[in-house]
C-alpha positions in Angstrom: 155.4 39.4 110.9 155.3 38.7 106.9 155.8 41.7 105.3 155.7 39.6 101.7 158.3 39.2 98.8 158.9 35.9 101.4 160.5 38.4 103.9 159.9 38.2 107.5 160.1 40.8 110.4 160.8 40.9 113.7 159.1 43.4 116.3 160.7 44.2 119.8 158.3 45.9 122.0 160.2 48.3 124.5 158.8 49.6 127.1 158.7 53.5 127.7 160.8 54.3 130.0 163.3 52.7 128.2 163.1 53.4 125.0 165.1 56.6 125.0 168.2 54.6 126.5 167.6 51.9 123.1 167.7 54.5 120.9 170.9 55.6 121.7 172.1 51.9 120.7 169.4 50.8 118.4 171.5 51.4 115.0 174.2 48.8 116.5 172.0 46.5 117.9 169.6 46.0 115.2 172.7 45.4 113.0 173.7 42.4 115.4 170.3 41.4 115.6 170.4 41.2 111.8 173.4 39.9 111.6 172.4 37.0 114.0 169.1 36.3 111.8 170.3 37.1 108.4 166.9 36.8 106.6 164.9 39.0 109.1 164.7 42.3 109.6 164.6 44.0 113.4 162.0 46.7 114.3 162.0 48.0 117.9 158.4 50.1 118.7 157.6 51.2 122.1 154.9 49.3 124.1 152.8 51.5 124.6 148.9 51.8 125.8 145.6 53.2 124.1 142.6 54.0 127.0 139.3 54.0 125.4 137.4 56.9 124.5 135.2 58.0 127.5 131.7 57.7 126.8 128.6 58.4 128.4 128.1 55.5 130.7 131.3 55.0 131.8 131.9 57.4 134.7 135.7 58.0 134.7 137.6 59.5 137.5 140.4 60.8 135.5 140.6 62.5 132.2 142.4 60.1 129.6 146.3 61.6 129.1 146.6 62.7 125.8 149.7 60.5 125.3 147.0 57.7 125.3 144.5 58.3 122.9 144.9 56.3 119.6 145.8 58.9 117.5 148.8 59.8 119.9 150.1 56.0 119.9 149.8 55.7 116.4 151.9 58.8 115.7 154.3 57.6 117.8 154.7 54.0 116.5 155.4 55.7 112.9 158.2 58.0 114.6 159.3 54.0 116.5 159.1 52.6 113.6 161.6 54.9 111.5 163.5 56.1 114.2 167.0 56.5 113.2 165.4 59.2 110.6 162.8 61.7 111.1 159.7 62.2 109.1 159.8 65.5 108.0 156.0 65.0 106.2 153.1 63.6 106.5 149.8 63.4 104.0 146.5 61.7 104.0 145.8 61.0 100.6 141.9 59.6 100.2 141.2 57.7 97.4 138.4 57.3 94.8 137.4 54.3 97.0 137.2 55.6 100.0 140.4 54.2 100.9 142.7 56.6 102.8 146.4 55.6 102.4 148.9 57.8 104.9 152.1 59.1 102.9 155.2 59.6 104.9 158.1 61.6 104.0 161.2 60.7 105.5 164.8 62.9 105.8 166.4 62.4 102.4 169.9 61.8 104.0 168.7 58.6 105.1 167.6 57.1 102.5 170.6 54.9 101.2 170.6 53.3 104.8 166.8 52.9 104.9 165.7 51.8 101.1 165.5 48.5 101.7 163.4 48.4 104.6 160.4 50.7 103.4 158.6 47.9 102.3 159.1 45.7 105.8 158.0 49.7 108.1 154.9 49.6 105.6 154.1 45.8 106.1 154.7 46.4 110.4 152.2 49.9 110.3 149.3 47.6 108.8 150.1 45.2 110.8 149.9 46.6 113.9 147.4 49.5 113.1 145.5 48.4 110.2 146.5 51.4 108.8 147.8 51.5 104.9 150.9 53.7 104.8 153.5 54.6 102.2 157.2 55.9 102.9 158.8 57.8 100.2 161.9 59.8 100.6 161.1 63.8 99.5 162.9 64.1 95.7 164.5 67.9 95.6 164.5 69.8 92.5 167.5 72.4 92.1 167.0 74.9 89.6 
């Protein structure tokens, strides 16, 4: 995927079940991986499904699982996306055009690790949702 500035990214789609046994070695793999293609940067997302909305001509046996519906797998992919880090906010800012633009706050201890790849998670989200999104790291004021 281009994520611009003449920077390219790779996606790795895991599937669910294991996804919580990459986790636990995604920080040392994606360095490898980056290491291996130096001018790339590694994503890994989960491969996961969205069922359509049941309407009123399609008779459905089962209800949808919640864990399907697109709002669900688009959460999720934002969590994929960052993982390392958490996202400890999230706000839907709707502009003059009409335009909504989805701003993330990540965990502020991460941010010297996860600067540079803000720009490559933002290009990925459109990509893959055709959402716009923004990550920002949460700047704390001590008085």
């Amino acid at each position: 995927i281009e994520t611009g500035n003449g920077k390219k990214a790779i996606v790795i789609f895991v599937p669910i079940p294991q996804l919580k046994a990459f986790h636990k070695i995604q920080q040392r793999l994606t360095r490898e991986l980056e290491k291996k293609f130096s001018d790339r940067h590694i994503v890994f997302v989960g491969q996961r499904r969205i069922m359509a909305k049941p309407t009123r001509n399609s008779r459905v046996k089962q209800q949808r699982p919640r864990s399907r519906t697109l709002t669900s797998v688009h959460e999720k992919l934002l969590e994929d996306l960052v993982h390392p880090t958490e996202i400890t906010g999230k706000r839907t800012r709707i502009q003059i055009d009409q335009r909504r633009v989805i701003k993330v706050y990540l965990d502020a201890k991460d941010s010297t690790a996860l600067e540079y790849k803000l720009d490559t998670f933002c290009a990925v989200y459109k990509r893959l949702t055709g959402k716009e999104v923004v990550f920002e790291f949460p700047i704390h004021h001590t008085d």
